[in-house]
C-alpha positions in Angstrom: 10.2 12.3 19.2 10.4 9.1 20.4 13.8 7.2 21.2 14.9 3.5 21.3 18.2 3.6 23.7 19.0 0.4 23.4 20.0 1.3 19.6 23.5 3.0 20.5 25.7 3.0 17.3 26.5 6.6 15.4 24.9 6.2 12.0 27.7 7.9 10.4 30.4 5.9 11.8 28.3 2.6 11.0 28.1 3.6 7.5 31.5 4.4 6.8 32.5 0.4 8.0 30.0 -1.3 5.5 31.2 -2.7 3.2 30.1 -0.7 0.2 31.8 2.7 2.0 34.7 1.4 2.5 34.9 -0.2 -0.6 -24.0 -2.7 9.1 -25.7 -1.3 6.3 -26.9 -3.8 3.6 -23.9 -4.6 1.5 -26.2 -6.0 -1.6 -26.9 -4.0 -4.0 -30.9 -2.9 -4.1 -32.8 -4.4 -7.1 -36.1 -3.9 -8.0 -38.8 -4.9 -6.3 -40.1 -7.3 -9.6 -36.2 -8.6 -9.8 -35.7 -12.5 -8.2 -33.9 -13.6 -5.9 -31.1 -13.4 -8.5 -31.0 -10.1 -9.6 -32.8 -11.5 -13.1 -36.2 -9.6 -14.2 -38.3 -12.4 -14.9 -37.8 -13.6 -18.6 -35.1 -11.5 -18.5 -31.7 -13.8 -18.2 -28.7 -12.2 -16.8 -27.5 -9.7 -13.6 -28.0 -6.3 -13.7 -27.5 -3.3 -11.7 -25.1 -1.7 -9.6 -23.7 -5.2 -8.8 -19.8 -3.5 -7.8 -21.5 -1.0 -5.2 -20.7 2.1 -4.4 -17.5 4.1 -3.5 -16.1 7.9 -2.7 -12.6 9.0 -3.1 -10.2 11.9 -2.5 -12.0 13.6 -0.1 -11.5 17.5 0.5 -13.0 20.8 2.7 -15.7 20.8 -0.3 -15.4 18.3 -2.8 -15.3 14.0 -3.0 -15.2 11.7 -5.8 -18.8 9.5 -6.1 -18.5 6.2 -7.7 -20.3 3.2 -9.0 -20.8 0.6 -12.1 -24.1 -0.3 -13.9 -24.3 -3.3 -15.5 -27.0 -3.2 -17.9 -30.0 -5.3 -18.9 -29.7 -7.6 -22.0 -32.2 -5.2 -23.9 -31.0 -2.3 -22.7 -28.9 -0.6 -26.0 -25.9 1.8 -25.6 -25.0 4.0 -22.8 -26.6 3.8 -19.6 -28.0 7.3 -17.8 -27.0 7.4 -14.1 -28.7 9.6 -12.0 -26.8 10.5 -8.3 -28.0 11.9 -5.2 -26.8 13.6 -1.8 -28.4 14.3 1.2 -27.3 14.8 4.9 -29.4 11.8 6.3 -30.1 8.5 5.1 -33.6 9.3 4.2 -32.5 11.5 1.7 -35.3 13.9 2.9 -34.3 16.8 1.3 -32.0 15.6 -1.1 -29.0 18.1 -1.1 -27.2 18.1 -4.6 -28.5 15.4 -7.7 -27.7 15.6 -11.6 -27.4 12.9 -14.2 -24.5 11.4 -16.3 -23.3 8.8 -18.5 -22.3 5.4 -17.6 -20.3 4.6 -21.0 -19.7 1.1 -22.4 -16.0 3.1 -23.5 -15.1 3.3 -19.6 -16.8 0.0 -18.7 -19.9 1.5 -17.4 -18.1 3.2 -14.9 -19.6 6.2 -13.6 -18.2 8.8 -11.3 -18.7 12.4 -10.6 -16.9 15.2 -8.3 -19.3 16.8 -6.4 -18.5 20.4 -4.8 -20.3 22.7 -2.8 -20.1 20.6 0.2 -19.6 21.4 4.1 -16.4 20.5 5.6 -16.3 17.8 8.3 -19.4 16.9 7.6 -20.9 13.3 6.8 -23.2 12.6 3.5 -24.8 9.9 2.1 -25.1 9.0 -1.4 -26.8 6.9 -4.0 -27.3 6.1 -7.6 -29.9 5.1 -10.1 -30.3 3.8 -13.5 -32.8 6.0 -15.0 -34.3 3.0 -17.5 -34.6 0.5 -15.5 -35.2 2.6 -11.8 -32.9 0.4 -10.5 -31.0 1.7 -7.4 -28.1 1.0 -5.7 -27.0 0.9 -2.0 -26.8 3.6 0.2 -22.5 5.0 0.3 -21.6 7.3 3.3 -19.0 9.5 3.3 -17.3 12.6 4.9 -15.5 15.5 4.0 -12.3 16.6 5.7 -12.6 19.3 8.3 -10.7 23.0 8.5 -8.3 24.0 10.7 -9.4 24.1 13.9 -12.3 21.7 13.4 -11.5 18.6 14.8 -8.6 17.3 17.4 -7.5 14.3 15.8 -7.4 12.6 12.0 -7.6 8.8 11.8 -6.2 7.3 8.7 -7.3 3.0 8.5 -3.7 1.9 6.2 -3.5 -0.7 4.0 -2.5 -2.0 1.3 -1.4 -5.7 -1.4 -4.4 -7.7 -1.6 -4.1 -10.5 -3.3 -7.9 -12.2 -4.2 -6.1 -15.7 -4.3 -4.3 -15.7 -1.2 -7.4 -15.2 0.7 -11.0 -13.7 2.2 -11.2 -9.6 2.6 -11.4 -9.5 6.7 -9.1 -7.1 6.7 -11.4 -5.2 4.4 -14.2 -5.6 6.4 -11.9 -4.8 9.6 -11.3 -1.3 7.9 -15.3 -0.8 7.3 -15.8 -1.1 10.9 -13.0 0.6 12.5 -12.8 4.1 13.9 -10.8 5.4 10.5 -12.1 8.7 8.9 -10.4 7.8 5.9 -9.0 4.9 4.3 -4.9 5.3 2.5 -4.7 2.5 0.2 -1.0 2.4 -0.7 -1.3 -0.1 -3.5 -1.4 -3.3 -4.8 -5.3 -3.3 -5.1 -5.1 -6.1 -7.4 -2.5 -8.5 -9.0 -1.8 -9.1 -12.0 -1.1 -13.0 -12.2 -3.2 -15.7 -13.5 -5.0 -18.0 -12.2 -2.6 -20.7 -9.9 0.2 -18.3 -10.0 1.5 -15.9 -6.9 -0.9 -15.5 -4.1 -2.4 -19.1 -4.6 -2.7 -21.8 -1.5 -4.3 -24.9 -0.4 -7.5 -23.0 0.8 -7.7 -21.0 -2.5 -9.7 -23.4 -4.6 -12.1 -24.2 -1.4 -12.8 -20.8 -1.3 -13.2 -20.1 -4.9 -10.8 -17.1 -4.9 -9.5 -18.2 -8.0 -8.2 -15.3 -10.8 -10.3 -14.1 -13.2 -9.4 -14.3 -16.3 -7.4 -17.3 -15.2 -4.5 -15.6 -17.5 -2.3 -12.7 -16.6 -3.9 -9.5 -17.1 -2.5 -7.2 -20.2 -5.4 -5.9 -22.5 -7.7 -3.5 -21.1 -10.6 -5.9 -20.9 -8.4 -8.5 -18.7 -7.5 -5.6 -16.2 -11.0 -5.2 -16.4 -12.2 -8.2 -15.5 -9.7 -8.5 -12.2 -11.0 -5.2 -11.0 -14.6 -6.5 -11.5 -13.5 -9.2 -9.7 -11.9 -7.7 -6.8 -14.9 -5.3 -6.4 -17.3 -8.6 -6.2 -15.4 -9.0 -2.9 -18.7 -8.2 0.2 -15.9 -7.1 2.2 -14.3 -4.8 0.1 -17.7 -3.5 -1.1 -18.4 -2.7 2.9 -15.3 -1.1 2.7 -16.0 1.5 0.1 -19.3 1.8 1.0 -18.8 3.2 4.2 -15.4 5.1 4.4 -14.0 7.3 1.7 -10.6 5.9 0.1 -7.5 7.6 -0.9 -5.3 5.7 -3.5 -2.5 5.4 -5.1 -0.8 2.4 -7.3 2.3 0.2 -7.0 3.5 -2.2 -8.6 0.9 -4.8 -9.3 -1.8 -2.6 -10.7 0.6 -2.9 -13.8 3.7 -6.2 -12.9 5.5 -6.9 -10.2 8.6 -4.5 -9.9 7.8 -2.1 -12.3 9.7 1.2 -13.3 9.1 4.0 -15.3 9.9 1.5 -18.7 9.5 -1.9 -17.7 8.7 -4.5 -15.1 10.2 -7.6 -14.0 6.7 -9.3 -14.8 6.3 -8.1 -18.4 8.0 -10.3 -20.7 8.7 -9.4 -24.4 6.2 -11.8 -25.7 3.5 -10.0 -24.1 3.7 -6.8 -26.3 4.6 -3.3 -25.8 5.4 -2.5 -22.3 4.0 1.2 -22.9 0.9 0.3 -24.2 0.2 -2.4 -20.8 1.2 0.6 -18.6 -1.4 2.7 -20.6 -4.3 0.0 -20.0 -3.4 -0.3 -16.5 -3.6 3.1 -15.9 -6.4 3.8 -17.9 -8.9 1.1 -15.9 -7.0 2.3 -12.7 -8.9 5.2 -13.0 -12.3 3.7 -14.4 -12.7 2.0 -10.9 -10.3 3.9 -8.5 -10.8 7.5 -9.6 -8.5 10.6 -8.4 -8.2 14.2 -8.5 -5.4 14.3 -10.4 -3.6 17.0 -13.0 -3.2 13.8 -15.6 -3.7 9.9 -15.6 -0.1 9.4 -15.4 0.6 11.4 -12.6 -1.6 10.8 -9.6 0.8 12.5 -6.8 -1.2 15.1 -4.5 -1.9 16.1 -1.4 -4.3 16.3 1.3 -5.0 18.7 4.0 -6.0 16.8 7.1 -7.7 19.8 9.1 -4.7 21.6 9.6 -3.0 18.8 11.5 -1.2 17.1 9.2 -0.2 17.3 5.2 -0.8 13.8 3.6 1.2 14.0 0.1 0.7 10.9 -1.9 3.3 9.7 -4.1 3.9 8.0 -7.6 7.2 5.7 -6.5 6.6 3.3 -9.4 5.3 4.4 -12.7 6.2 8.0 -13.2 9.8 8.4 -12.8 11.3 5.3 -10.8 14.8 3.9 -12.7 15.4 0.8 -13.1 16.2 -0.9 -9.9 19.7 -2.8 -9.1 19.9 -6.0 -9.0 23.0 -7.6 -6.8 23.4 -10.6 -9.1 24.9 -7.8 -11.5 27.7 -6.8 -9.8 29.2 -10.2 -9.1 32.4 -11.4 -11.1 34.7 -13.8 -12.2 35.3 -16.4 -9.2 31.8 -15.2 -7.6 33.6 -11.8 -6.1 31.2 -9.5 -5.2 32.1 -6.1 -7.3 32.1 -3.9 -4.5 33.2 -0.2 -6.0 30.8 -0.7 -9.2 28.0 -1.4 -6.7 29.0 1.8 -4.5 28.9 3.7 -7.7 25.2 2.9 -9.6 24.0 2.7 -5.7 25.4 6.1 -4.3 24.8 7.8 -8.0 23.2 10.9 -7.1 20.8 11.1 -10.2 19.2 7.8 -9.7 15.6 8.5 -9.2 12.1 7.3 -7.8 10.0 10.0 -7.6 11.5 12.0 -11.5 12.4 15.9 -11.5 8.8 17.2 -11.9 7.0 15.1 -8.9 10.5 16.1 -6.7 9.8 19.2 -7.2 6.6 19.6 -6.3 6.9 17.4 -3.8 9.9 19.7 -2.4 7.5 22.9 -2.7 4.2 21.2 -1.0 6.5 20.4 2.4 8.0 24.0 2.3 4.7 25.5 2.0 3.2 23.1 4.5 2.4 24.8 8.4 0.8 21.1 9.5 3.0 19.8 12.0 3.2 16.4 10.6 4.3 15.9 6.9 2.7 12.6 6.0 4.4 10.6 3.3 1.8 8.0 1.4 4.6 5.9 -0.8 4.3 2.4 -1.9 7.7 1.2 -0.9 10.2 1.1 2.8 11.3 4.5 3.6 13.4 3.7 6.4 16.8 1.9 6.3 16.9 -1.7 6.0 20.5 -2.4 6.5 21.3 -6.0 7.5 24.4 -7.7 8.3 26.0 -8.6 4.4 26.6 -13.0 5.1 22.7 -13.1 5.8 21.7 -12.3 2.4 22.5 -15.3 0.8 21.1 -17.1 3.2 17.2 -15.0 3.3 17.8 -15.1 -0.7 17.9 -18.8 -0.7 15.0 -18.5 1.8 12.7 -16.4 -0.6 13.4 -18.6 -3.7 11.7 -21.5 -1.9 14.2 -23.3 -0.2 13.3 -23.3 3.3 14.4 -26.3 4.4 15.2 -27.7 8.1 18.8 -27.4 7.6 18.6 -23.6 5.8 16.6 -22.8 8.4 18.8 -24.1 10.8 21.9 -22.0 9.1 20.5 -19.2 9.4 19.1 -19.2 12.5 22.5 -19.8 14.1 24.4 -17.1 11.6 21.8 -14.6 13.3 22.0 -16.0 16.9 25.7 -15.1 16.7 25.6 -11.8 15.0 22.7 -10.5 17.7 25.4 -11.9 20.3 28.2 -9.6 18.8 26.1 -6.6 18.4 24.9 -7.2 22.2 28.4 -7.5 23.3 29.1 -4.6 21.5 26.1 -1.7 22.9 27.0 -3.4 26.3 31.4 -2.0 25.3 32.7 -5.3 26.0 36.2 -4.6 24.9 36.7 -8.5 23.9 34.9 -8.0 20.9 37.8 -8.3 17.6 37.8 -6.4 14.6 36.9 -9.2 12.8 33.7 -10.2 15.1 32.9 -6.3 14.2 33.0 -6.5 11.1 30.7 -9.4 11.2 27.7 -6.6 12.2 28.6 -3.7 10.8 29.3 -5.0 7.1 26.1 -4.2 6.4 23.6 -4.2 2.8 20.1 -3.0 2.0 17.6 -5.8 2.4 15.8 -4.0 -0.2 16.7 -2.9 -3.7 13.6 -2.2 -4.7 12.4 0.0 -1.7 13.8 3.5 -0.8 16.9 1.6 0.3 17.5 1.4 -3.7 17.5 5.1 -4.4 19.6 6.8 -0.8 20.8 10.2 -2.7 17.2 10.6 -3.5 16.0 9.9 0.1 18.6 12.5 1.2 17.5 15.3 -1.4 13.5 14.4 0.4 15.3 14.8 3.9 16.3 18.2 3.1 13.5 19.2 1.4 11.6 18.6 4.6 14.2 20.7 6.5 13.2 19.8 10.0 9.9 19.2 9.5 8.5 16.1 11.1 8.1 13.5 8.6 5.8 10.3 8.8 6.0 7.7 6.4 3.3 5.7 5.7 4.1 2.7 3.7 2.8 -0.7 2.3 4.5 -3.4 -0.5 6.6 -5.6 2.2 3.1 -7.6 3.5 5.0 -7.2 6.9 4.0 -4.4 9.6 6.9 -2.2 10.4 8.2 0.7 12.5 11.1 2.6 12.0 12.8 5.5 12.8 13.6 7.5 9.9 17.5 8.9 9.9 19.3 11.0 7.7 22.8 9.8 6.2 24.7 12.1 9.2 22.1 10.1 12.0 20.4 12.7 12.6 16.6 11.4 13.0 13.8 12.9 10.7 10.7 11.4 11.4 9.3 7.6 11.4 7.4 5.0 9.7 4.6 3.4 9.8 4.0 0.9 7.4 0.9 -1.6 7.3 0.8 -5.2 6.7 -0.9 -6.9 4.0 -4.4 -7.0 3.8 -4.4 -11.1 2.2 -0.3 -10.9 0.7 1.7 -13.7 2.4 4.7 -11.8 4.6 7.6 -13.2 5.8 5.7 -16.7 6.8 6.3 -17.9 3.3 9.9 -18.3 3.4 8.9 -20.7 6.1 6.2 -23.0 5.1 3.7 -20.8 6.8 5.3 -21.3 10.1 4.4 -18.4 12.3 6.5 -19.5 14.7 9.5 -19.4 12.5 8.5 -16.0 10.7 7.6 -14.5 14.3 11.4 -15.8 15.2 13.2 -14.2 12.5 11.2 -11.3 12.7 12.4 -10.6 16.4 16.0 -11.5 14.8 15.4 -9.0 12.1 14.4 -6.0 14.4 17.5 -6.9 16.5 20.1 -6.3 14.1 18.4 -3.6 12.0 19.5 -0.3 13.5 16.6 2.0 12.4 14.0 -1.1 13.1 12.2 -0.7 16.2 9.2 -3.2 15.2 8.4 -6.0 12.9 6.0 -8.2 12.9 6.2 -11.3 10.1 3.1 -13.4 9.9 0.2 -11.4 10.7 -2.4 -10.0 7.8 -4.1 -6.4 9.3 -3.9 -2.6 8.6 -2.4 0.6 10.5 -4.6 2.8 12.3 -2.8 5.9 12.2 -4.0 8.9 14.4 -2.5 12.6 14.1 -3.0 15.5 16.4 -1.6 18.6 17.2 1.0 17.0 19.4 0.9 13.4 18.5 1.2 10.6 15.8 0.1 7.7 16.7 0.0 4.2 15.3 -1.7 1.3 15.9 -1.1 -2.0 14.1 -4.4 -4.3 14.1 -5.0 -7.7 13.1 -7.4 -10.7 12.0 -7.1 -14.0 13.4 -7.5 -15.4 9.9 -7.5 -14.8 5.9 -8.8 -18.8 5.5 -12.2 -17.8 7.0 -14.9 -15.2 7.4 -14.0 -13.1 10.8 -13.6 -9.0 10.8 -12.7 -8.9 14.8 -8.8 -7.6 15.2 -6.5 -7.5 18.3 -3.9 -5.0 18.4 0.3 -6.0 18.0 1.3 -2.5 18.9 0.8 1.0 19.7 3.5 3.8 19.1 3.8 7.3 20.1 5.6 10.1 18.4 5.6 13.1 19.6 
C-alpha cells in the first residue's frame, strides 16, 4: 500500500510523549395529458402526482428497493393504489416484473417495494402509476450488482451533509452524471434546524432555500415536511433517478451529535428524546428505505462483485456512548485534568458501534474473501492528532471568532510548530526537549469522530486481521485522506472520506476565505501524522473505484453551491494498492 516517506515518526514512540500517555432524462414528473402547466386538473385546485420522483436503493445480485410518493388529488379519498413496472429498455416493451400496492396516508404516501428475481449486473428501468388517476411518473434507472467475476472494477460516487439552506444540489447533480455505479450516502441527508439557523447565508434567502417548516423538526410530520422538502430539490431528484443509492444516517437525520440516548441538539423542552429518535427513524425509512433486520438497526453489507465487501455502519444511533467533552476535565485554576481524561478516553468499554453490531461486524470481515473491506461510517476513522496549544486557538476559531488578530495567532503558533517538526524528520540535533514537546504533545481534533472511541477502533483493527481496510467517510464537510494505523504503527488500510455536498467546511472559521481555509488546511495536513490530504473549502464527492488490485480515489468538485453548475474538476487522485 501506498507510503508517504516524508511522514518518519514511530507511532508508538509518538504516542507514548503526548500528553495524555504520559500523563438527461426529464427530471419532472409526467402528468396527464389534460393536467396544466401546473400539475392542476382543470377545476381541480392543488398538485398531484409523483411530484418527489423516483428512487432505488440497496442494490444486490437479484434484488433492489423501488421508490416513490403519490400525492393525491383533492377528491381522491383514502389510500392511493400504486401500480410499478420493470423492463430491460426504456420502452418498457415487454414489461419484465409489475404488481400493485398501497401508498398509505399512515407512511406519508410513500410507496416502495423489493423486487427480486432480477439478473446481476444488469441495468433496469422502472416506473410507477397511480391506478385512479393514470397518472405516471418518470422513468428511474437502475442496476444490480454483478457476481464474482463479472466486471473489473466497482465505482462508488461518496457523499454526504447536505444542508438545503447552505446552498443549490450541484453536487447532486455532479453525482447523476458521473461514472458511479452506485451512490454511498454517508449521512446527513437532511438537517434538522429551523429556518435561519445552521446552514443559512447571505445567498440563502435569494435562492429560496429556506427550511421548511421554518421550526426545528421533532414530530413526525415536521421530519416529514424537510424530507419533502429535500426531495423537491431537481438535482437530487436526477440523482435518484438515475443511480441507485446506498444509505445510512448520522447525526442530523435525528440532532446534531447524537448518541444512543441523547443529542447535543435536543433540549429537554422539546420532549422525550426516545420518542424524536423513533420519528426520525420511522420517516428515515418512509423516504430512504433499507434492507434491514429492524428500523433501528440499519448496519449491512454489500457484495461488490467479489471485489470488495462494503459493510455499512450505524456509528450514531444504535450503540454510540456519550461523547467527551474536554471542557469536562478541566479544574480549579483552568488545569487541564490530564489522568481523568486518559481514563474515560482509553476506557476499553466505551463504544460506537454496541456489542451486537461489533459483533457482526467482526464476523462479516472474517468471513469476507474480497480483497478490499470497505468501511461506510459517518464519522473520521483515521487519527486526527494535532499538536495540544492549537486547540484553543481552532476552538475559538469554530465558535465564531475569526478575527485578524486570531487568525494571525494561530497562523504563527502553526508556522512554528511545522518548523520544529521539519527540523525534526530532517534529525537536526538542535532541536530541545522543550521545542519537542511542542509537536509531539498531541490531542484528538475530534471527540466526536473515531478519535473519541480508540480501544474500539483497535478491537475493529483486529477484527480485520490483515485484511485491507478502506474507510469511507463523511460528517467533517472537508475531503480527507489518511492512512489508517493501528495503536503499535502498524498501517491497516486508508481513508477516503468525501466533502460536503452544500455543508460549509473549514472556510467558515474564516469568513468564507478560501484562501485562509486552503492555508490552514495545508498547515493541518503538515502536522497531522496519518494525514496525507485535506482540502478545506471545496463542496464535491469521492469517486471511489475498487479492483482486484487497486482502490482508487478520486476527489471532485463544483465551482459553486451559490449557482446552478454540475461540471467538477478533480483535487486529487490516490492509489492504493
Amino acid at each position: 500500500m501506498s507510503e508517504n516517506n516524508t511522514k518518519k515518526f514511530n507511532r508508538r514512540e509518538f504516542l507514548k510523549n503526548t500528553a495524555l500517555i504520559s500523563g438527461g432524462v426529464a427530471l419532472l414528473p409526467t402528468m396527464l395529458t389534460s393536467c396544466d402547466d401546473d400539475g392542476e386538473l382543470p377545476g381541480l385546485p392543488g398538485s398531484f402526482g409523483f411530484l418527489e420522483g423516483v428512487a432505488s436503493f440497496d442494490p444486490s445480485q437479484t434484488n433492489v428497493i423501488l421508490w416513490t410518493r403519490y400525492t393525491p388529488l383533492l377528491s381522491e379519498a383514502g389510500d392511493a393504489t400504486i401500480r410499478w413496472e420493470v423492463a430491460e429498455s426504456s420502452s418498457f416493451a415487454p414489461i419484465l416484473q409489475s404488481g400493485s400496492g398501497t401508498a398509505s396516508a399512515a407512511k406519508d404516501y410513500t410507496f416502495s417495494v423489493d423486487v427480486a428475481g432480477l439478473t446481476p449486473n444488469k441495468k433496469y428501468f422502472y416506473r410507477f402509476q397511480n391506478e385512479l388517476s393514470q397518472v405516471k411518473s418518470v422513468v428511474g434507472e437502475t442496476h444490480t450488482l454483478p457476481t464474482a467475476g463479472q466486471v473489473s472494477s466497482v465505482k462508488l460516487a461518496v457523499v454526504s451533509c447536505s444542508n438545503f439552506q447552505a446552498g443549490l444540489f450541484n453536487v447532486y447533480g455532479a453525482v447523476a452524471e458521473s461514472e458511479a455505479d452506485v451512490v454511498v450516502h454517508l449521512g446527513d441527508y437532511i438537517y434538522e434546524y429551523g429556518r435561519g439557523e445552521y446552514g443559512t447565508n447571505p445567498a440563502t434567502a435569494a435562492l429560496n432555500r429556506g427550511h421548511l417548516p421554518t421550526v426545528e423538526v421533532i414530530s413526525v410530520q415536521d421530519y416529514r415536511t424537510r424530507y419533502k422538502q429535500y426531495r423537491s430539490d431537481k438535482q437530487l431528484q436526477k440523482a435518484h433517478q438515475l443511480k441507485p443509492f446506498i444509505c445510512i444516517w448520522d447525526d442530523h437525520e435525528l440532532a446534531n451529535d447524537a448518541y444512543i440516548d441523547g443529542a447535543e441538539n435536543h433540549q429537554p423542552n422539546e420532549g422525550d428524546f426516545q420518542q424524536r429518535k423513533k420519528n426520525a427513524q420511522q420517516v428515515w425509512h418512509e423516504y430512504l428505505p433499507a434492507r434491514v433486520i429492524s428500523p433501528e438497526k440499519i448496519f449491512r453489507s454489500f457484495d461488490l462483485g467479489g471485489l470488495a465487501n462494503l459493510l455499512m455502519l450505524d456509528t450514531r444511533m444504535l450503540g454510540r456512548d456519550k461523547q467527551l467533552d474536554y471542557t469536562n476535565y478541566f479544574g480549579p485554576g483552568n488545569v487541564f485534568n490530564t489522568a481523568a481524561f486518559a481514563a474515560a478516553w482509553l476506557n476499553p468499554n466505551r463504544s460506537m458501534l454496541g456489542a451486537e453490531q461489533r459483533t457482526w461486524l467482526a464476523a462479516s470481515l472474517a468471513g469476507s474473501q474480497a480483497k478490499w473491506q470497505v468501511l461506510g461510517s459517518q464519522v473520521l476513522m483515521g487519527k486526527m492528532y494535532i499538536p495540544a496549544e492549537l486547540l484553543p486557538l481552532i476552538a475559538q476559531l469554530a465558535s465564531g471568532g475569526a478575527t485578524p488578530a486570531l487568525v494571525a495567532q494561530y497562523t504563527a503558533v502553526a508556522t512554528q510548530l511545522i518548523a520544529i517538526k521539519s527540523r525534526i524528520q530532517q534529525g537536526d540535533p538542535t532541536v530541545t526537549p522543550a521545542e519537542r514537546a511542542r509537536v509531539e504533545t498531541v490531542l484528538p481534533y475530534n471527540l466526536d469522530a473515531w478519535d473519541g472511541y480508540p480501544a474500539e477502533r483497535e478491537k475493529l483493527y483486529a477484527a480485520a486481521n490483515g485484511k485491507k481496510l478502506i474507510s469511507l467517510a463523511g460528517d467533517t464537510h472537508n475531503a480527507w485522506y489518511n492512512d489508517l494505523r493501528d495503536a503499535s504503527g502498524r498501517k491497516v488500510g486508508a481513508e477516503f472520506a468525501c466533502p460536503s455536498v452544500t455543508s460549509p467546511g473549514f472556510e467558515a472559521l474564516f469568513g468564507g476565505n478560501a484562501t485562509a481555509a486552503q492555508a490552514f488546511g495545508q498547515s493541518t495536513e503538515l502536522l497531522i501524522d496519518d494525514l496525507n490530504y485535506l482540502d478545506a473549502y471545496q463542496r464535491g464527492y469521492v469517486l471511489a473505484e475498487f479492483t482486484a488490485t487497486n482502490a482508487t480515489s478520486q476527489w471532485k468538485y463544483v465551482a459553486s453551491i451559490l449557482s446552478a453548475g454540475t461540471a467538477t474538476t478533480t483535487g486529487k487522485v490516490v492509489n492504493e494498492a
